[in-house]
MOPAC internal coordinates of N, CA, C and O (Angstrom, degrees):
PM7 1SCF
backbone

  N    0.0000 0     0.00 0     0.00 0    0    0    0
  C    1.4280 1     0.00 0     0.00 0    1    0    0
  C    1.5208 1   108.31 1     0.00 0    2    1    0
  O    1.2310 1   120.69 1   -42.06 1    3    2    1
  N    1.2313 1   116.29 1   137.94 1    3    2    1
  C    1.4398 1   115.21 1  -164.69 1    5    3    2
  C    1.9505 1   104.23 1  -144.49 1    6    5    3
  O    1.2310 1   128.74 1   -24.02 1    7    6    5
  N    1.3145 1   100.77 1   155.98 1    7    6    5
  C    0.9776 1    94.11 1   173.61 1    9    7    6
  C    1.5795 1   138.54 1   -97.01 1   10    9    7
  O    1.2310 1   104.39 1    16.80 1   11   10    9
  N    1.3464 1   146.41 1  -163.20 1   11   10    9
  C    1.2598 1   126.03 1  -150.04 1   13   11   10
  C    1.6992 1    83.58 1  -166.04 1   14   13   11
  O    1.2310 1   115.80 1   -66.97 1   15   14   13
  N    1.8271 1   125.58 1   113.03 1   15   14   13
  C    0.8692 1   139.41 1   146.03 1   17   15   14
  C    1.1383 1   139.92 1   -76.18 1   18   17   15
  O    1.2310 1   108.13 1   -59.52 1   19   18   17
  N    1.5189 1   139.78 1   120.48 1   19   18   17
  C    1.2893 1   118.65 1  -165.92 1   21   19   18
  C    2.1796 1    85.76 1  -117.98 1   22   21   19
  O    1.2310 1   132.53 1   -29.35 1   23   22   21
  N    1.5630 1    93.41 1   150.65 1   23   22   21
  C    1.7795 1   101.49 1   163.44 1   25   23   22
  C    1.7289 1   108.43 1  -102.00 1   26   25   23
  O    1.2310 1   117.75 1  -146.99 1   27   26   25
  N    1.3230 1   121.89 1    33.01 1   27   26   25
  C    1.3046 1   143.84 1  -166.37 1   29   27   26
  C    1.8573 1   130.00 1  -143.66 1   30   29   27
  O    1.2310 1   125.38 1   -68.89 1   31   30   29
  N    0.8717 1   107.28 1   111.11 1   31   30   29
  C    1.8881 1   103.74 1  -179.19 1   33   31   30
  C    1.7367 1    87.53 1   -56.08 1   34   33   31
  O    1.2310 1   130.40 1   -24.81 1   35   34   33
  N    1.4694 1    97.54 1   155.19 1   35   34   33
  C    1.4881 1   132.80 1   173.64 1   37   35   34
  C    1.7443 1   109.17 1   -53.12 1   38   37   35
  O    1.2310 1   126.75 1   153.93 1   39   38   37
  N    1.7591 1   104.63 1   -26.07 1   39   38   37
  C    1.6090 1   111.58 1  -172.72 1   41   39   38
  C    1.4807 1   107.56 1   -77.56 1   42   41   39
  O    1.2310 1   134.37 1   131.05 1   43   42   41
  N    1.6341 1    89.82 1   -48.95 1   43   42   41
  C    1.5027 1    90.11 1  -170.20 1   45   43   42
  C    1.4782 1   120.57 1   -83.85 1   46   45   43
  O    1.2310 1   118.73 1   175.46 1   47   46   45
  N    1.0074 1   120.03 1    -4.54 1   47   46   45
  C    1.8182 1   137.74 1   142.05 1   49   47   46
  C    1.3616 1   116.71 1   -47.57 1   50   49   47
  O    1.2310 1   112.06 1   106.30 1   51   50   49
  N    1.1753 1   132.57 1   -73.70 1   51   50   49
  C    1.7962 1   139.90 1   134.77 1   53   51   50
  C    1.3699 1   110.43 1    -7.32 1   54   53   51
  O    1.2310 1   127.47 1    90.38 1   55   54   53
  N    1.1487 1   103.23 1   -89.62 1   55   54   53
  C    1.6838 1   108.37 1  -143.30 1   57   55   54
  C    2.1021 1   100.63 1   -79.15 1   58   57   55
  O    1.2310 1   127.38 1   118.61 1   59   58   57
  N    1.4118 1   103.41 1   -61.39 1   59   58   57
  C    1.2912 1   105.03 1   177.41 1   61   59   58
  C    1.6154 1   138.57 1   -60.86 1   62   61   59
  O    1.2310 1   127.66 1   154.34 1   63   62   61
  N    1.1658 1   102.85 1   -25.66 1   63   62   61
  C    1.7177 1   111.64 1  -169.43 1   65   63   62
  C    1.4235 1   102.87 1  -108.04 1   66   65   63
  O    1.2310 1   130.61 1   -33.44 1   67   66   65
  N    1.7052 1    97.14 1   146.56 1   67   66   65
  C    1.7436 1    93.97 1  -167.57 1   69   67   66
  C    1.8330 1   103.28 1   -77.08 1   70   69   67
  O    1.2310 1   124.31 1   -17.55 1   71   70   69
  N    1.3344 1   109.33 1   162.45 1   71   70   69
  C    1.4697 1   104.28 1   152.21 1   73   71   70
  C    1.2079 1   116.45 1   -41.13 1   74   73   71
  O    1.2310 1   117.92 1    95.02 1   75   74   73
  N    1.5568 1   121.56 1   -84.98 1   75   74   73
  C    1.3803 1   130.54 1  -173.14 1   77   75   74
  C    1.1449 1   117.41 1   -96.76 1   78   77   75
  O    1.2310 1   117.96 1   -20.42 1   79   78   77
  N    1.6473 1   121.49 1   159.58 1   79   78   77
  C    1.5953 1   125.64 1  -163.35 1   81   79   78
  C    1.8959 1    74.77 1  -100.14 1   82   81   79
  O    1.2310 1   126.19 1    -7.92 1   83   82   81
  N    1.1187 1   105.71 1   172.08 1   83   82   81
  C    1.5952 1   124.07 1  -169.75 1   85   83   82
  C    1.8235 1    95.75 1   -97.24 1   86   85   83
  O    1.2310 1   119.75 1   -60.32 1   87   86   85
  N    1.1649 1   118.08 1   119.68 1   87   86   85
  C    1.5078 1   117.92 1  -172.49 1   89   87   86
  C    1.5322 1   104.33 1   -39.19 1   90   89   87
  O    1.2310 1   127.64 1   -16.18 1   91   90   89
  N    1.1727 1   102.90 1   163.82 1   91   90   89
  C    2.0196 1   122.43 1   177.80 1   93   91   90
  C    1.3551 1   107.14 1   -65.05 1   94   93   91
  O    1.2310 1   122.92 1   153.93 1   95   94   93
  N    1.2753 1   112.02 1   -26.07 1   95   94   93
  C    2.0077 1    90.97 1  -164.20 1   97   95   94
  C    1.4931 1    82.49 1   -99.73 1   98   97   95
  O    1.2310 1   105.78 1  -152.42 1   99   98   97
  N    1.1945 1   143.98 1    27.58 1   99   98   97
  C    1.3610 1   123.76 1   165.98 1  101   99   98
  C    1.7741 1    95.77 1  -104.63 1  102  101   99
  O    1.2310 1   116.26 1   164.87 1  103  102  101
  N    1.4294 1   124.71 1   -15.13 1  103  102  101
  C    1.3542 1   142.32 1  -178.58 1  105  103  102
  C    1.4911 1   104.35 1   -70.52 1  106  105  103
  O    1.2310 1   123.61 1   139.23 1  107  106  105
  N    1.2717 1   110.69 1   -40.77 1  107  106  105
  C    1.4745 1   126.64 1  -131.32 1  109  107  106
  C    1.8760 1   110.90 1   -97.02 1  110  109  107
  O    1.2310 1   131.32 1   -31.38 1  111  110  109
  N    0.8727 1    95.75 1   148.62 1  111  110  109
  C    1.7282 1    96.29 1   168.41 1  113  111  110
  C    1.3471 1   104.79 1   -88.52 1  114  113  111
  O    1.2310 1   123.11 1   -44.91 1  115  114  113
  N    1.4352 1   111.65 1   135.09 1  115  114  113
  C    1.5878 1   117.12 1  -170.22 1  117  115  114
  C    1.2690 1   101.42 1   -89.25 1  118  117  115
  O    1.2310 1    94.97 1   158.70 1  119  118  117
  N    1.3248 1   161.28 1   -21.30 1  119  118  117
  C    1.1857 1   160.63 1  -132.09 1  121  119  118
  C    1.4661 1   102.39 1   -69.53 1  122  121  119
  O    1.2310 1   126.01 1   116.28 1  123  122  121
  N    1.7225 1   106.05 1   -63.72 1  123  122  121
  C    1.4289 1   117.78 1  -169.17 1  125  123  122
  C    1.7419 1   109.94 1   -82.27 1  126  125  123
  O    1.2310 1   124.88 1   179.57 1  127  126  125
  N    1.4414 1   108.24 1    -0.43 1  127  126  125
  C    1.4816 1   101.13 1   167.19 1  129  127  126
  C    1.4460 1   111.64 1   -98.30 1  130  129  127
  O    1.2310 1   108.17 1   148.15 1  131  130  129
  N    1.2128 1   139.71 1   -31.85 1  131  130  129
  C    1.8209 1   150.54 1   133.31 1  133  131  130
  C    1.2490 1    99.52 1   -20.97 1  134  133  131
  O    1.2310 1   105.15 1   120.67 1  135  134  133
  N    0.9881 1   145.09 1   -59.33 1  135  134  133
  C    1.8286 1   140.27 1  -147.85 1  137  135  134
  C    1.6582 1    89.49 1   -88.87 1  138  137  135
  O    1.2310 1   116.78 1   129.58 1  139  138  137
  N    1.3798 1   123.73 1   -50.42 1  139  138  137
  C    1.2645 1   117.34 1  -159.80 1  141  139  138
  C    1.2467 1    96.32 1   -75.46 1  142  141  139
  O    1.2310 1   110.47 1   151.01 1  143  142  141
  N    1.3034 1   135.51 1   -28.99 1  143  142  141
  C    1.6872 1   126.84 1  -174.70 1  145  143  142
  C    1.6933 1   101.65 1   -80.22 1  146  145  143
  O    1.2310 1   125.69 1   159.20 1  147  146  145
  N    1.2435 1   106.67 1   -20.80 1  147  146  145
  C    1.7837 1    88.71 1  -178.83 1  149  147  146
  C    1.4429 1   102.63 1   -87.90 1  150  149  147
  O    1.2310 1   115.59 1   173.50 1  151  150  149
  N    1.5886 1   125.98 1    -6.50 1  151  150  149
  C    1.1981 1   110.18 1  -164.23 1  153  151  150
  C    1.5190 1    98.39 1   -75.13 1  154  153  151
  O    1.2310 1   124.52 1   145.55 1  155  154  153
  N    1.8851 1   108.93 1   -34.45 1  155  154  153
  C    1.2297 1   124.35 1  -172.33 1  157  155  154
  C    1.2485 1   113.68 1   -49.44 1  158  157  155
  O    1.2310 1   122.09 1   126.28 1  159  158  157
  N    1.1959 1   113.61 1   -53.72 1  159  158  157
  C    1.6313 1   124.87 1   154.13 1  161  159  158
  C    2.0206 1    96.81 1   131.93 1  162  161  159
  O    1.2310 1   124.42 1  -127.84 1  163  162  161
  N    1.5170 1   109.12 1    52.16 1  163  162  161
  C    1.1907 1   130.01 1   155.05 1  165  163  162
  C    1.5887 1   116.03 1  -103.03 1  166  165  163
  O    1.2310 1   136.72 1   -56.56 1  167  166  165
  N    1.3439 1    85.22 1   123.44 1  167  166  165
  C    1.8097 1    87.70 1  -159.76 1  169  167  166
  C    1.6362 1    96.11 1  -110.27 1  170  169  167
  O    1.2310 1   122.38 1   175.66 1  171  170  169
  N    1.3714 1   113.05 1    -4.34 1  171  170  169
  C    1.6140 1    97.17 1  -176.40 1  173  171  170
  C    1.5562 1   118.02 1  -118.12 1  174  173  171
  O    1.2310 1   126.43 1  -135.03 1  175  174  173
  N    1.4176 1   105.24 1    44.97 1  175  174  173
  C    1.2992 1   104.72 1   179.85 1  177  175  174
  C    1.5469 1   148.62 1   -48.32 1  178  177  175
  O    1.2310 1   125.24 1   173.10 1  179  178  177
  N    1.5156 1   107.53 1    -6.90 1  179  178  177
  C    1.8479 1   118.42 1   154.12 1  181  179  178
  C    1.2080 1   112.65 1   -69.92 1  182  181  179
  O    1.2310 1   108.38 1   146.04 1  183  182  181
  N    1.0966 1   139.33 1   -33.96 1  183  182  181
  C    1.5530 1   134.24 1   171.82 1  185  183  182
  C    1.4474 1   102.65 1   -95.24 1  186  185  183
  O    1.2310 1   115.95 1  -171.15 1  187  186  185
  N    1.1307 1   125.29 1     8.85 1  187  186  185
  C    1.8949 1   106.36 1  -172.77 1  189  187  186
  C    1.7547 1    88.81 1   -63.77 1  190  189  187
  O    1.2310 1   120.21 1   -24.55 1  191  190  189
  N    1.5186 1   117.21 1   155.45 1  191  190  189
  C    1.4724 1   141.80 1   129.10 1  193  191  190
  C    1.0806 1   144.13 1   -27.36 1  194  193  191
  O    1.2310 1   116.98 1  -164.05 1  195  194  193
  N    1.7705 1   123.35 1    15.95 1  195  194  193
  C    1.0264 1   145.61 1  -168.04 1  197  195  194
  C    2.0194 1    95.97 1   -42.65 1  198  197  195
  O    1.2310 1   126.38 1   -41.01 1  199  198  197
  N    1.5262 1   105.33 1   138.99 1  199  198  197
  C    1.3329 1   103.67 1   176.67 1  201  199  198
  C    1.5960 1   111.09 1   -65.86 1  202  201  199
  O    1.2310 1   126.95 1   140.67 1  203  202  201
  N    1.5793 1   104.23 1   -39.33 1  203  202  201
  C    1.7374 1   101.70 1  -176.68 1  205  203  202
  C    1.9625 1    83.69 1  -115.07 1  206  205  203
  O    1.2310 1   122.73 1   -68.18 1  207  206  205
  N    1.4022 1   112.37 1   111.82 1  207  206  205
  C    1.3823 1    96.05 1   153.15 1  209  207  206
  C    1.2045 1   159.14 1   -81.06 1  210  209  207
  O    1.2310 1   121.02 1   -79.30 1  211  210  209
  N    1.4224 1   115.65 1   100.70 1  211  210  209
  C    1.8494 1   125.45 1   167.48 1  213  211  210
  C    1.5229 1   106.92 1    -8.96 1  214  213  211
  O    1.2310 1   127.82 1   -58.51 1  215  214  213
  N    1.3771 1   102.54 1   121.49 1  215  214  213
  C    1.5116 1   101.74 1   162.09 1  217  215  214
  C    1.8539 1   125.56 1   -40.55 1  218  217  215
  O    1.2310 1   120.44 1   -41.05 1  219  218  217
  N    1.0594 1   116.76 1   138.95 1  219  218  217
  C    1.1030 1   101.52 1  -164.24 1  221  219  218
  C    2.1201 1   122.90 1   -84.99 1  222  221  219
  O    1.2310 1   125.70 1   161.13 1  223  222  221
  N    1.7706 1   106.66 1   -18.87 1  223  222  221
  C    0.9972 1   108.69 1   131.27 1  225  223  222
  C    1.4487 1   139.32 1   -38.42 1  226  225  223
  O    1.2310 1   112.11 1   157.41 1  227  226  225
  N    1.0208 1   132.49 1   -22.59 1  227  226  225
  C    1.5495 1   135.19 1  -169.87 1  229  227  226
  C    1.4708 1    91.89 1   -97.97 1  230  229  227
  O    1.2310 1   121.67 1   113.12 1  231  230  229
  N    1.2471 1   114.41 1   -66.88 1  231  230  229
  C    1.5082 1   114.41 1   164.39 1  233  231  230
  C    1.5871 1   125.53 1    -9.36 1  234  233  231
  O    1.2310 1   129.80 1   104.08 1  235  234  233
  N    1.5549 1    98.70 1   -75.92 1  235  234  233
  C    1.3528 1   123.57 1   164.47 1  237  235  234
  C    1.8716 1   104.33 1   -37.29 1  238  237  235
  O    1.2310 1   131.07 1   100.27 1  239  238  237
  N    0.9929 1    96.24 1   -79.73 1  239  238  237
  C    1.8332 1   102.67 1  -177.09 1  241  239  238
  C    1.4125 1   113.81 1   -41.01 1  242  241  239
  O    1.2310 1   115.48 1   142.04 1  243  242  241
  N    1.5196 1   126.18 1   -37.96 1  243  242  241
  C    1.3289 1   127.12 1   178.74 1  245  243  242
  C    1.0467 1   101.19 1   -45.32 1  246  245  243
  O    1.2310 1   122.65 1   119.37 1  247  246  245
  N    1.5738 1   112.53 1   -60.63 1  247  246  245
  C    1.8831 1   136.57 1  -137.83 1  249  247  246
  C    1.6513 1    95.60 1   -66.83 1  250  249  247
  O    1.2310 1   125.99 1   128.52 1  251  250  249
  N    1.6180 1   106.09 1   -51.48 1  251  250  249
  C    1.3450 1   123.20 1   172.14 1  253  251  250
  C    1.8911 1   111.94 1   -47.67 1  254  253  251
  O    1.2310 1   122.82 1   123.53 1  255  254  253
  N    1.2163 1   112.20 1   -56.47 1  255  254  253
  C    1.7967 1   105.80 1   164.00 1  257  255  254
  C    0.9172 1   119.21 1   -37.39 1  258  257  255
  O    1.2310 1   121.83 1   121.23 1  259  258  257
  N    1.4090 1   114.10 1   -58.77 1  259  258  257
  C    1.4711 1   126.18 1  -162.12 1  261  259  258
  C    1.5858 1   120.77 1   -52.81 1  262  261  259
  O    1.2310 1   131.23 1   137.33 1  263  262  261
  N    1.8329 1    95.93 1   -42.67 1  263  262  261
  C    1.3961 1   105.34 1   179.60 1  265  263  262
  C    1.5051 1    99.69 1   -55.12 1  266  265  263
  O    1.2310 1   125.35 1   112.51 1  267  266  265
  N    1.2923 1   107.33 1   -67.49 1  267  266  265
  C    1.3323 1   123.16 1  -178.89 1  269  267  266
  C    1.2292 1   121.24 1   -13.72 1  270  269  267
  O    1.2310 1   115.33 1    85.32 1  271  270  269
  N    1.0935 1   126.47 1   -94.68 1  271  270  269
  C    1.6928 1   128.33 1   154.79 1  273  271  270
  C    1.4967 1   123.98 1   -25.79 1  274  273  271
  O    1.2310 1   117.18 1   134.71 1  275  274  273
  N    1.2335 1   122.98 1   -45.29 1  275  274  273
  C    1.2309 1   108.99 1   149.98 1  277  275  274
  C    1.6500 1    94.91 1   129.77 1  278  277  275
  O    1.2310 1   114.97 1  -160.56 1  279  278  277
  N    1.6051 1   127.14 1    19.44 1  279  278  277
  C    1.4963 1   153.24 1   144.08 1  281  279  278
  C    1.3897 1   121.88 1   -33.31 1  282  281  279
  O    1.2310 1   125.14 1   140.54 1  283  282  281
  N    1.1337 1   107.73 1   -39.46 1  283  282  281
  C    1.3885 1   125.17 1  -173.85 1  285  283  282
  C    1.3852 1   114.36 1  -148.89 1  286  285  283
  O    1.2310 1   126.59 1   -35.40 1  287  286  285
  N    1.4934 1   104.93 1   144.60 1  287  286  285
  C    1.2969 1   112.30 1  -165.69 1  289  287  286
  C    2.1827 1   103.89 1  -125.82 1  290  289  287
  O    1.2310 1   122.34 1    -9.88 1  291  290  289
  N    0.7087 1   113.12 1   170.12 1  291  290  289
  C    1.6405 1   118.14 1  -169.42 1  293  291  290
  C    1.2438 1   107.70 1    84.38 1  294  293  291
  O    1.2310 1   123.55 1    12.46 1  295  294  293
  N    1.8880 1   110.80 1  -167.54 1  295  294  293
  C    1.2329 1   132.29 1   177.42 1  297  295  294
  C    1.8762 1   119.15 1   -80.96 1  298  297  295
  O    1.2310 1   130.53 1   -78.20 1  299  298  297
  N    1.7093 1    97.28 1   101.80 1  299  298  297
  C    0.7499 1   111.44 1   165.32 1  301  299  298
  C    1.8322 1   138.25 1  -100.69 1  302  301  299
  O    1.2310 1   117.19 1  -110.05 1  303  302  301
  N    1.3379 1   122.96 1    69.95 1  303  302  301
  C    1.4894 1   128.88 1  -166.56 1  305  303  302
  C    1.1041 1   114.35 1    -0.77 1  306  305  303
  O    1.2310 1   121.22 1   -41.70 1  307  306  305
  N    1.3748 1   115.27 1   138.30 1  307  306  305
  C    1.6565 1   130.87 1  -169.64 1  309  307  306
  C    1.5870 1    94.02 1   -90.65 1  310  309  307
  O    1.2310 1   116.03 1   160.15 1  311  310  309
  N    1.5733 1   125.14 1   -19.85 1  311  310  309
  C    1.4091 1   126.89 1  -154.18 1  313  311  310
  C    1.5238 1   109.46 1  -118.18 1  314  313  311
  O    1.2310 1   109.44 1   -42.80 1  315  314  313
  N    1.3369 1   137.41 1   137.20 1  315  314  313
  C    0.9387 1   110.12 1   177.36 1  317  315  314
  C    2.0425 1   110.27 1   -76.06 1  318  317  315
  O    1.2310 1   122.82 1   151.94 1  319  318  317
  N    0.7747 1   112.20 1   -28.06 1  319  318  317
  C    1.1042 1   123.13 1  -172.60 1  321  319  318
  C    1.5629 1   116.57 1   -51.22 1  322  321  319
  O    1.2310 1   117.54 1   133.96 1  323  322  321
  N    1.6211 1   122.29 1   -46.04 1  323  322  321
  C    1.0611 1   119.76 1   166.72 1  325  323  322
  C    1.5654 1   116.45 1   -89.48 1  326  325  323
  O    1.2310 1   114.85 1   177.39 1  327  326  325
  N    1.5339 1   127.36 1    -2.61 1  327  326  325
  C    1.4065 1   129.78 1   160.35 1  329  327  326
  C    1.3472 1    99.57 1   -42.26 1  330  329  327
  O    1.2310 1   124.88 1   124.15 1  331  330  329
  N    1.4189 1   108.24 1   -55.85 1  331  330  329
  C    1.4953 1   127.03 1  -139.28 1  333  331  330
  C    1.7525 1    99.22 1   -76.95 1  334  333  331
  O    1.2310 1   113.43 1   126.51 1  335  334  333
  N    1.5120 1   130.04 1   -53.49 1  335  334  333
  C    0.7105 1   150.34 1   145.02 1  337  335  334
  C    1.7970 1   125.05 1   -34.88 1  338  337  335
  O    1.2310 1   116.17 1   151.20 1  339  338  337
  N    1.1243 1   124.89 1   -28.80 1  339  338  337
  C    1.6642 1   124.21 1   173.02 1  341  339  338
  C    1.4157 1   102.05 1   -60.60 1  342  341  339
  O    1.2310 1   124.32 1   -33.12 1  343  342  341
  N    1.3521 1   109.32 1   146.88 1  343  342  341
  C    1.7779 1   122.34 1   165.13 1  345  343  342
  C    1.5650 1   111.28 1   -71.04 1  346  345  343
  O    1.2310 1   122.51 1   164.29 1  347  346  345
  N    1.1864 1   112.79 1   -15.71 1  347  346  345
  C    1.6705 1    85.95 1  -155.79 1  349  347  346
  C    2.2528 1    82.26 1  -172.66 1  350  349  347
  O    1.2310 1   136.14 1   -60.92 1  351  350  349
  N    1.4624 1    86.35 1   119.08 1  351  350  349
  C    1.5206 1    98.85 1   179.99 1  353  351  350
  C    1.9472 1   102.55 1   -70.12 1  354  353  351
  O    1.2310 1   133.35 1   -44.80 1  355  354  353
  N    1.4535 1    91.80 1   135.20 1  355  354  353
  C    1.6438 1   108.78 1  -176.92 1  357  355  354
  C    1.7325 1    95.10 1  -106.91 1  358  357  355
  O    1.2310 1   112.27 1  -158.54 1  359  358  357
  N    0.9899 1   132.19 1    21.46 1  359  358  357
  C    1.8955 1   110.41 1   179.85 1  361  359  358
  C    1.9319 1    86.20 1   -95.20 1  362  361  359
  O    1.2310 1   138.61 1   -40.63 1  363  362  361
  N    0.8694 1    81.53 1   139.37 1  363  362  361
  C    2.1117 1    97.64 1   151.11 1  365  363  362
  C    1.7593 1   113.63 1  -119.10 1  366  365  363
  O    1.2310 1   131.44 1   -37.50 1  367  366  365
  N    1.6170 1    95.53 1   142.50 1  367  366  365
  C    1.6269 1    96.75 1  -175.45 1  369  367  366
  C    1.8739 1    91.46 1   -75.33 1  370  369  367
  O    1.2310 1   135.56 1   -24.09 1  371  370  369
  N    1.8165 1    87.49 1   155.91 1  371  370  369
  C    1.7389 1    93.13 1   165.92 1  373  371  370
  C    1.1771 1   102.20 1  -112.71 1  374  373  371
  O    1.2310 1   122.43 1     6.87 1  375  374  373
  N    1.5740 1   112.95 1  -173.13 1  375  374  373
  C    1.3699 1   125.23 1  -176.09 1  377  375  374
  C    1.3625 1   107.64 1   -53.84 1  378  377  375
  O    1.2310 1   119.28 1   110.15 1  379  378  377
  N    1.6122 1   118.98 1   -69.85 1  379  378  377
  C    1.4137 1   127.90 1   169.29 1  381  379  378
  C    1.7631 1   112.04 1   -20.42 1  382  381  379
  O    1.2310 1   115.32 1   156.92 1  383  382  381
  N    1.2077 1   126.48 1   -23.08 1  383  382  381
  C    1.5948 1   117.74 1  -142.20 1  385  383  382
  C    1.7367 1    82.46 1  -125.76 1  386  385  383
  O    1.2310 1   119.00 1   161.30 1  387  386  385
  N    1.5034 1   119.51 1   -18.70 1  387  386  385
  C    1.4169 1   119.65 1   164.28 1  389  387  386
  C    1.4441 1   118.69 1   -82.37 1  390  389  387
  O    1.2310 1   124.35 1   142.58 1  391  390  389
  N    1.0977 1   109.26 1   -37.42 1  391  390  389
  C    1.7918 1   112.25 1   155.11 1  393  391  390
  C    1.0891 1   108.82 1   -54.48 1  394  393  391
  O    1.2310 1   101.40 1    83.67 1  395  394  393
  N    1.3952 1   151.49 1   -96.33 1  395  394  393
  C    1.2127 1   152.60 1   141.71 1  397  395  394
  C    1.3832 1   127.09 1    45.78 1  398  397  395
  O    1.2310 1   125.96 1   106.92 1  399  398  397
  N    1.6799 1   106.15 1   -73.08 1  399  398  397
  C    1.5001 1   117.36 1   164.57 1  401  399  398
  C    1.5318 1   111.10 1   -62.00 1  402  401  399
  O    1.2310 1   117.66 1   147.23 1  403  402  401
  N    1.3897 1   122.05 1   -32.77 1  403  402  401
  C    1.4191 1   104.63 1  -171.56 1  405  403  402
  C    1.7492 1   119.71 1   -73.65 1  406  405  403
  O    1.2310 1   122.76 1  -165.52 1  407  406  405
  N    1.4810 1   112.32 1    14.48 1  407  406  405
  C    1.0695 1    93.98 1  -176.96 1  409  407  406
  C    1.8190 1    91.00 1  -123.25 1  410  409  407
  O    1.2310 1   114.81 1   -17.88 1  411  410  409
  N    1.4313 1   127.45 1   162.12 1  411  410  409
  C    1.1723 1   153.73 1  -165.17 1  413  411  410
  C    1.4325 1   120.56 1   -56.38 1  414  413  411
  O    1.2310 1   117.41 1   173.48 1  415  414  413
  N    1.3755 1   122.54 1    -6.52 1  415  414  413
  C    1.2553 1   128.74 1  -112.74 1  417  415  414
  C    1.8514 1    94.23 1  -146.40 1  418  417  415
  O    1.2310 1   118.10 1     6.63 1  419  418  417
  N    0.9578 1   121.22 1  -173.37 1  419  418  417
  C    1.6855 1   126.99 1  -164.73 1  421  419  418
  C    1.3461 1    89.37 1  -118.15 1  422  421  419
  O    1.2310 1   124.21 1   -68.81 1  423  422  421
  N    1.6907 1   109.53 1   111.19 1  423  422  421
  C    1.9316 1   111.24 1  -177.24 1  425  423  422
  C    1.3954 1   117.38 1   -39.01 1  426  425  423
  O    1.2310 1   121.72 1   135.71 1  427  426  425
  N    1.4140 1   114.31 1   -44.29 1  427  426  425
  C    1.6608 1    98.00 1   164.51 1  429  427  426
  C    1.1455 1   133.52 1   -21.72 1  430  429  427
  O    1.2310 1   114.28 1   126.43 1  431  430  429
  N    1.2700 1   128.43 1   -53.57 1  431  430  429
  C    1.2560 1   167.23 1  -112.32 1  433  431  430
  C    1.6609 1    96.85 1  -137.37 1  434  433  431
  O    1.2310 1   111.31 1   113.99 1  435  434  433
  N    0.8061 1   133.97 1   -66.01 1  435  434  433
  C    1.4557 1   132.01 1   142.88 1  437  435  434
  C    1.2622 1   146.86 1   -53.04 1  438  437  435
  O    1.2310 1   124.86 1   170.78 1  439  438  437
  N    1.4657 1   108.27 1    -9.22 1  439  438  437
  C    1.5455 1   115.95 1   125.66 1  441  439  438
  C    1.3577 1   140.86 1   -80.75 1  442  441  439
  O    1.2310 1   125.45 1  -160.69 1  443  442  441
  N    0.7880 1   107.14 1    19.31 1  443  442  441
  C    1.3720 1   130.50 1  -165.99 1  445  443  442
  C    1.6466 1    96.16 1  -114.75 1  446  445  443
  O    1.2310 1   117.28 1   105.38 1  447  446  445
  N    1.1517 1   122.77 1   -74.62 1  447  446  445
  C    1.2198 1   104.01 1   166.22 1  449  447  446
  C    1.3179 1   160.98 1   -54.60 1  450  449  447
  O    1.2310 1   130.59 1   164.00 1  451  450  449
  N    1.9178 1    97.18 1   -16.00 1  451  450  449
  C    1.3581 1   123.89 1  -176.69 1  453  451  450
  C    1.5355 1    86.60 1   -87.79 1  454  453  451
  O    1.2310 1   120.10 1   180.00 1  455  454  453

């Protein structure tokens, strides 16, 4: 049996603070979670099943980095609107964007070093 410190009155535990923190990938920069699913070899990441789903703009914007840097290669929508809207994701990872994922770090950031 142990005890239980709070740096908070009992009210403002109650009344002010949410139950739940809002999941991580709504926190999160999607970039390095996109790269690691294509490395996996999930190619349709606007429709993936995410348990909490990422806005799908942000999505879009990752996919759009990714091209950018040079992670992904094909047709990646200029719009979010028809990202959002395509059946079936057209980017393929390149070599560069498999280097990339292997390091810890936010692909930006790993282009940067490569």
């Amino acid at each position: 049996e142990g005890h239980c410190y709070r740096i908070y009155s009992s009210a403002v535990y109650s009344n002010q603070l949410a139950p739940f923190n809002k999941p991580e990938i709504l926190n999160h920069q999607l970039e390095d979670v996109i790269l690691q699913m294509k490395v996996m070899g999930i190619q349709d990441v606007i429709n993936f099943p995410f348990p909490t789903l990422p806005d799908k703009k942000a999505l879009a914007s990752a996919l759009k980095v990714l091209q950018n840097i040079g992670a992904l290669k094909g047709k990646v929508s200029s719009s979010f609107k028809s990202a959002v809207s395509q059946k079936k994701s057209d980017e393929v990872i390149t070599e560069l964007g498999k280097e990339m994922s292997s390091f810890p770090i936010n692909p930006r950031y790993g282009k940067m070093i490569l």
